[in-house]
N, C-alpha and C positions, 0 to 999 in steps of 0.2 A: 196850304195843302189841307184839302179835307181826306183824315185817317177814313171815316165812314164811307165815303166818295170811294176809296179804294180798295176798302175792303167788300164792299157791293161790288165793284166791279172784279176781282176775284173769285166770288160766288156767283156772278156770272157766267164768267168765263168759265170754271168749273161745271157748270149746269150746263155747259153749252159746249159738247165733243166735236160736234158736226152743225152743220149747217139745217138739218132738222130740226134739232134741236135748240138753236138760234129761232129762229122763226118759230118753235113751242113757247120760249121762254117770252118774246116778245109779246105773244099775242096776250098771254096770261097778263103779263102786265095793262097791256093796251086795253083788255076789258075789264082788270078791275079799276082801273082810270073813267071808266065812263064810254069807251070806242064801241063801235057795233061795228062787227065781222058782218061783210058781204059778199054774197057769193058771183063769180063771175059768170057762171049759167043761170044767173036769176038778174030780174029785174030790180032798178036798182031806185030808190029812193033816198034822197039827200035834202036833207035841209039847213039851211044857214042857222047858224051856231054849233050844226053838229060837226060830229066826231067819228072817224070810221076807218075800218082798214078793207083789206083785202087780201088771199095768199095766191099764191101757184105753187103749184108743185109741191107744195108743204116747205121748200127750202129760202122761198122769196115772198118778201109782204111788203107791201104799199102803204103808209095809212096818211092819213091826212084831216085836219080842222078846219073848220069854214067860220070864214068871220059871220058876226050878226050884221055887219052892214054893207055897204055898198063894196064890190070887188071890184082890187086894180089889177092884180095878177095872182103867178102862185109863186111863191118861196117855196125854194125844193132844193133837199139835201139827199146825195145818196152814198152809200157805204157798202160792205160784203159781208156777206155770212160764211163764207167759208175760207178754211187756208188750207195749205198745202200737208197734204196727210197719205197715208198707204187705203187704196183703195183694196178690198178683201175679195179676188175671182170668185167664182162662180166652182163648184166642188174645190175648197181651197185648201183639203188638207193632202201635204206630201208627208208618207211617213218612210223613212230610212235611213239606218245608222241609228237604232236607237232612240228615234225620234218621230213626234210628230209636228212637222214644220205648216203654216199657211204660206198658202200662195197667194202672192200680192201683187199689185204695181202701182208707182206713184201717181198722184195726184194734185199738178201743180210741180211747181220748181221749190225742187228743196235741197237743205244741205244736209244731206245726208248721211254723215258722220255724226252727228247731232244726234243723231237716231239712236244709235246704238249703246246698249246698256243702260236703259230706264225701262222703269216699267209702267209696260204700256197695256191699252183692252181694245176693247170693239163697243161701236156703238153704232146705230143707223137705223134700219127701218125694214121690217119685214112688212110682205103682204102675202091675206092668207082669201078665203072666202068664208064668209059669214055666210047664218042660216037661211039668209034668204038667198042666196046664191050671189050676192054681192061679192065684190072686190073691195075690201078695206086696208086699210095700211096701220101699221102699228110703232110706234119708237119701240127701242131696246136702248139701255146703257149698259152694261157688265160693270158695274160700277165699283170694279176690284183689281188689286193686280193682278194680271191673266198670264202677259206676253213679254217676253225680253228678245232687241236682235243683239245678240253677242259678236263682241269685237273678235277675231283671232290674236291670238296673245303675240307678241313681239317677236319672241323665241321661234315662232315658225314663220314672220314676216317679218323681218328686221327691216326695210326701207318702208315700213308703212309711215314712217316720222321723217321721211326724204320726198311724201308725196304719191298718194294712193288712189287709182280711179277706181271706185266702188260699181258693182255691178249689181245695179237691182233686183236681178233672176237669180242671181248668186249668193249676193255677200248683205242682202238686207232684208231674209224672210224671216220672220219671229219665230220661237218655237212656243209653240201651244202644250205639249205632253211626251209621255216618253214612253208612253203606250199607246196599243191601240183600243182607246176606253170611249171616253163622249167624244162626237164630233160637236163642232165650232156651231153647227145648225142647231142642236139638239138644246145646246146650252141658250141660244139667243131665243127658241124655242119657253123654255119655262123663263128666262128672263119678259119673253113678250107673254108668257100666262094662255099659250097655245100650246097643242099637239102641231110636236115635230110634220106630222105628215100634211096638215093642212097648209104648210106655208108654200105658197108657189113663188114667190121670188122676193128677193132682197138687194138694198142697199146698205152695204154693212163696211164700217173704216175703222183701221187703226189710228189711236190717236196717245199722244203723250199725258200720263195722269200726275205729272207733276202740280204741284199747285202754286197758286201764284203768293209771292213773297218780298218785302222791303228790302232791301239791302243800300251799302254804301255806311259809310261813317256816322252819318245824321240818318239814315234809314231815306235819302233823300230819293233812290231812284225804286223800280221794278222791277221785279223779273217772272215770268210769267210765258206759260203756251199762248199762242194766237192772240198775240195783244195785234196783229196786222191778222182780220182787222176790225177786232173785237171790242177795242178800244173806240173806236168813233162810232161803231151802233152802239155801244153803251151810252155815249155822249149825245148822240144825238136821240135817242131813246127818252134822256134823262128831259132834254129839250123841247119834246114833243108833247111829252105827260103833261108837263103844264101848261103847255100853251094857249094866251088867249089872244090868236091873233085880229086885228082891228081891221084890216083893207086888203092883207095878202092871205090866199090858202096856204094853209102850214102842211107841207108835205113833205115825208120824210122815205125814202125806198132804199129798203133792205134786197142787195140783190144775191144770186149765187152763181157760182162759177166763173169769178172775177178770174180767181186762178188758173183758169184753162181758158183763157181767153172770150168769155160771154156769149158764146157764140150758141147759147141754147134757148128753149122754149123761156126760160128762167132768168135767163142775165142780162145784162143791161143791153146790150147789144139784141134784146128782143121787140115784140111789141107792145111788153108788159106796162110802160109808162106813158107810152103814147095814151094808148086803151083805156087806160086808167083815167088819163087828162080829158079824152073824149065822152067817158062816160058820167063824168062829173057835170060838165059843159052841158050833156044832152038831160040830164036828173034837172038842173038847175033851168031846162028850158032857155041855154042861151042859145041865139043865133049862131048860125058859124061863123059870120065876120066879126062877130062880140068874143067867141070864143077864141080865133086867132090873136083880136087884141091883145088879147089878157097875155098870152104865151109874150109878146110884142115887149109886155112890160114886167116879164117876168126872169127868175135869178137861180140859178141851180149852184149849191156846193157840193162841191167829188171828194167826199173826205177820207182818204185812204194812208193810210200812216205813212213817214217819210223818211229818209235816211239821215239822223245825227253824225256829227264830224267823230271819226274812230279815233279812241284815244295811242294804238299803235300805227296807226297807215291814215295819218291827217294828208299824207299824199293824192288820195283818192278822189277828196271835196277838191269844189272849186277855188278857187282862191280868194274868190271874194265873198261868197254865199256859203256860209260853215254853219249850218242850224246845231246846236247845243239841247240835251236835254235839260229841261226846266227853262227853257226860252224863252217859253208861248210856241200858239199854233203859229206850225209851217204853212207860209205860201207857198207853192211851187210852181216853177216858171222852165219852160224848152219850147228851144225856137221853132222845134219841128212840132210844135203843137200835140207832143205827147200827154203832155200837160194842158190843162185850155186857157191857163191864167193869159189875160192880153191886158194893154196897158187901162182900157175901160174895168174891166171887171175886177184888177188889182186892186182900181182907184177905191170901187164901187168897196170889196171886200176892206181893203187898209181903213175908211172911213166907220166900216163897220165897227170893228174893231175897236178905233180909238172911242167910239159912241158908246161903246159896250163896257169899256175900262180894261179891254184883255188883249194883252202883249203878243205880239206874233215877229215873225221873224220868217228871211227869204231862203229856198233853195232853190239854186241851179246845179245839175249833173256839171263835171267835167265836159266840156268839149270834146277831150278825145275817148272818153268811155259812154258805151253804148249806156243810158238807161231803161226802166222799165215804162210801160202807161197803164193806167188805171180805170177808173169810170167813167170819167169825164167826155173825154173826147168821142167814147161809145155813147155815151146817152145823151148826148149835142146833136149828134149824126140824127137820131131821129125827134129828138126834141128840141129845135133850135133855139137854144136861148144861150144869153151870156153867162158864164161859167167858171167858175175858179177851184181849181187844186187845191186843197188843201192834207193834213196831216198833222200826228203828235209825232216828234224828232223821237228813233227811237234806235237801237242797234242789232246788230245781228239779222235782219229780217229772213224771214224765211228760216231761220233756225227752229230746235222743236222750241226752245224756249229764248223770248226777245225779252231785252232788254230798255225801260223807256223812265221816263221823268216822272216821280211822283207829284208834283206839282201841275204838270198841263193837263192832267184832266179836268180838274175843277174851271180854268182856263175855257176846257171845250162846252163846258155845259152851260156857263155864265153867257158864252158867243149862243149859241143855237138857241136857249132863252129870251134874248133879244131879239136875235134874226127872226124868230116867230112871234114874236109880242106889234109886232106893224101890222 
C-alpha cells in the first residue's frame, strides 16, 4: 500500500463535490501532463505521439495518447464522475417554523439514512452573461459547513429502529438558516465572484463534506464520500498521465450520469465516444474500413467499483464469488449481460493481469437478487468492442460515505499502466 497513493486520492475526492468538478480537476491535471484540450466545434488536428482530451458539458471528458508507431487498435477504459447526491430546485428556499429549509430531490439511488446529520454544502455551477453578451458557466464550491438534514429524535418516532421509509419532500430537506437573511443564490453568487442578479441559471447539489480517512486495526481499509466512483477515475487518471503506449491508443472516458441511467447528451449511453473514435480515425486520415479495423482489434474496461462480501449479511454474496477488500481488482461477471465480462474478454483481462503482477479476484450477484449494471454494456451498444467489468471491492455503496480496501488502489494503477504501455 501506497500511504501517498491514498492520500492523493483523498484530496481528490475532496476537490471533486460534483461531477463538474471531476472533469475541472481532471483537465488541470491532464494539461499540466503535456494533454492539449480540444474543442468539439472546432477542427481537430491529431498527430501520433500526441496527447489530447476533450470535454461536454463540462461534467464528461475523453482524453487519449497516440502511439508514435504503427496503430493496431484503441485500449479504452471508462469510469463516472458523478454519484448519488440531493440535487438543489430551482427557488429552493422553503422558510417555516422558524426555519429556512432547501428544496431538493435525489439524484441517483441512495441510502438515505446515511444523509442525515452530517455536515453538508453546495456545490455546482452557475451561469451568468458576460460583457459581451455571452453565456458563460462558472464552478462554485461553498467550501464550509453550510447544511445539516436532522434526524427526528426517537422520543417522537419510536419505530424508526423497527424500520423507517423516509420521504424525500419530507423527512430529507437541509436546513440552511433560521431566518430570513441571505438566500442559497446570493451566497453561490459571491462564492462564484458575481452579482446575484446576473446569474440566470444553475446546477447546484448537495453533497457530504466528510473527508476521506484510514481506519481498521492496521489502518488497512477507507472510508470516504464517493469512492463509487471516484476511485477508478482516480486510477485510471493516475494510468493515463504516464502513458506511453507502443501499437494501442490509450483512451481513457470520464463519463456523467452513470447514476441516472446515461441516457443524456453526456453519458455513456450517448454519442460522445463513438464521435470521439470517429474524429480521431478522420484527423489521422484513415479510411473507414481501416478505421472499423482497429475498433475489430480493439478492448474497453467498465471500471465501476463493486460489491465486497458484508462482514454482517455474507448471506447476500454468491456462494462461490465473495470478493474481499484488499483482494485485487474485481472481475465482474451476470449471465444477463448486465456486466459485459464473457469467457474471451475474462481470458483477454485474467492474462492481463497476471502480465501486469496485480491480483484480481471474481464477482457474481446472487441468482436470486436483482443486481445493478454499469458502463459497460452502455458504451458496447454503441461501440462494439470486447469488454470487461471490472471494480475495487468496496462496502456500503451508494452510502454518503463507502467503505474500500486501502491496498487495491495502487493494484488499479499498476493494471491501467500496463494496459496502456502496449
Amino acid at each position: 500500500m501506497s500511504q501517498k497513493e491514498i492520500e492523493d486520492l483523498f484530496s481528490f475526492i475532496a476537490e471533486c463535490p460534483t461531477a463538474f468538478h471531476v472533469v475541472d480537476a481532471v483537465r488541470k491535471q491532464l494539461t499540466a501532463n503535456g494533454f492539449l484540450e480540444l474543442e468539439e466545434q472546432e477542427c481537430w488536428k491529431v498527430h501520433p505521439g500526441g496527447k489530447y482530451f476533450v470535454v461536454r458539458n463540462e461534467s464528461s471528458l475523453i482524453s487519449f495518447a497516440l502511439p508514435k508507431q504503427e496503430i493496431f487498435g484503441f485500449h479504452m477504459a471508462a469510469s463516472h464522475t458523478d454519484s448519488p447526491a440531493f440535487k438543489v430546485k430551482v427557488n429552493p428556499e422553503i422558510s417555516e417554523n422558524s426555519y429556512v429549509k432547501l428544496n431538493t430531490e435525489k439524484y441517483g439511488g441512495m441510502i438515505l439514512s446515511t444523509w442525515l446529520d452530517r455536515p453538508l454544502s453546495v456545490a455546482g455551477r452557475v451561469f451568468f452573461e458576460d460583457a459581451d453578451g455571452e453565456i458563460e458557466q462558472r464552478l462554485v464550491h461553498i467550501d464550509r459547513d453550510l447544511l445539516v438534514i436532522p434526524n427526528l429524535a426517537i422520543h417522537m418516532n419510536r419505530e424508526i429502529n423497527q424500520g423507517f421509509s423516509y420521504n424525500p419532500q419530507v423527512d430529507m430537506l437541509p436546513i440552511f438558516s433560521d431566518k430570513k437573511g441571505k438566500t442559497l443564490l446570493s451566497l453561490v453568487a459571491e462564492e462564484a465572484g458575481i452579482d446575484q442578479k446576473e446569474i440566470l441559471s444553475d446546477d447546484l447539489f448537495v453533497y457530504v463534506r466528510q473527508k476521506g480517512c484510514f481506519i481498521g486495526e492496521n489502518g488497512q481499509w477507507i472510508l470516504s464520500p464517493r469512492l463509487d466512483d471516484l476511485e477508478c477515475v482516480y486510477a485510471s487518471m493516475q494510468g493515463l498521465l504516464v502513458s506511453k503506449p507502443q501499437h494501442f491508443i490509450a483512451l481513457s472516458a470520464f463519463f456523467d450520469n452513470e447514476e441516472v441511467g446515461s441516457s443524456t447528451k453526456q453519458g455513456a449511453d450517448s454519442t460522445f465516444l463513438e464521435q470521439v473514435i470517429a474524429r480521431i480515425a478522420e484527423s489521422l486520415s484513415l479510411p473507414d474500413d481501416e478505421a472499423r479495423r482497429l475498433l475489430a482489434k480493439s478492448f474497453l474496461i467498465s471500471a465501476d467499483n463493486a460489491h465486497a462480501i458484508h462482514p454482517n449479511h455474507p448471506e447476500k454474496a454468491d456462494p462461490t464469488n465473495r470478493p474481499k477488500m484488499n483482494g485485487g481488482i474485481v472481475l465482474k461477471y451476470h449471465g444477463g449481460q448486465k456486466y459485459t465480462t464473457d469467457g474471451y474478454s475474462g481470458a483477454y483481462f485474467s492474462k492481463l493481469c497476471r502480465d501486469a503482477g496485480v491480483a484480481y479476484q471474481t464477482y457474481c450477484g446472487r441468482s436470486d437478487i436483482a443486481g445493478g449494471s454499469t458502463l459497460g454494456n452502455i458504451s458496447t451498444a454503441h461501440v462494439s468492442v470486447p469488454s470487461v467489468d471490472i471494480g475495487f471491492a468496496q462496502l456500503a455503496m451508494h452510502s454518503a460515505v463507502e467503505t474500500a480496501g486501502a491496498k487495491d488502489l495502487a493494484q488499479g494503477i499498476k493494471l491501467f499502466r500496463h494496459y496502456w504501455s502496449k
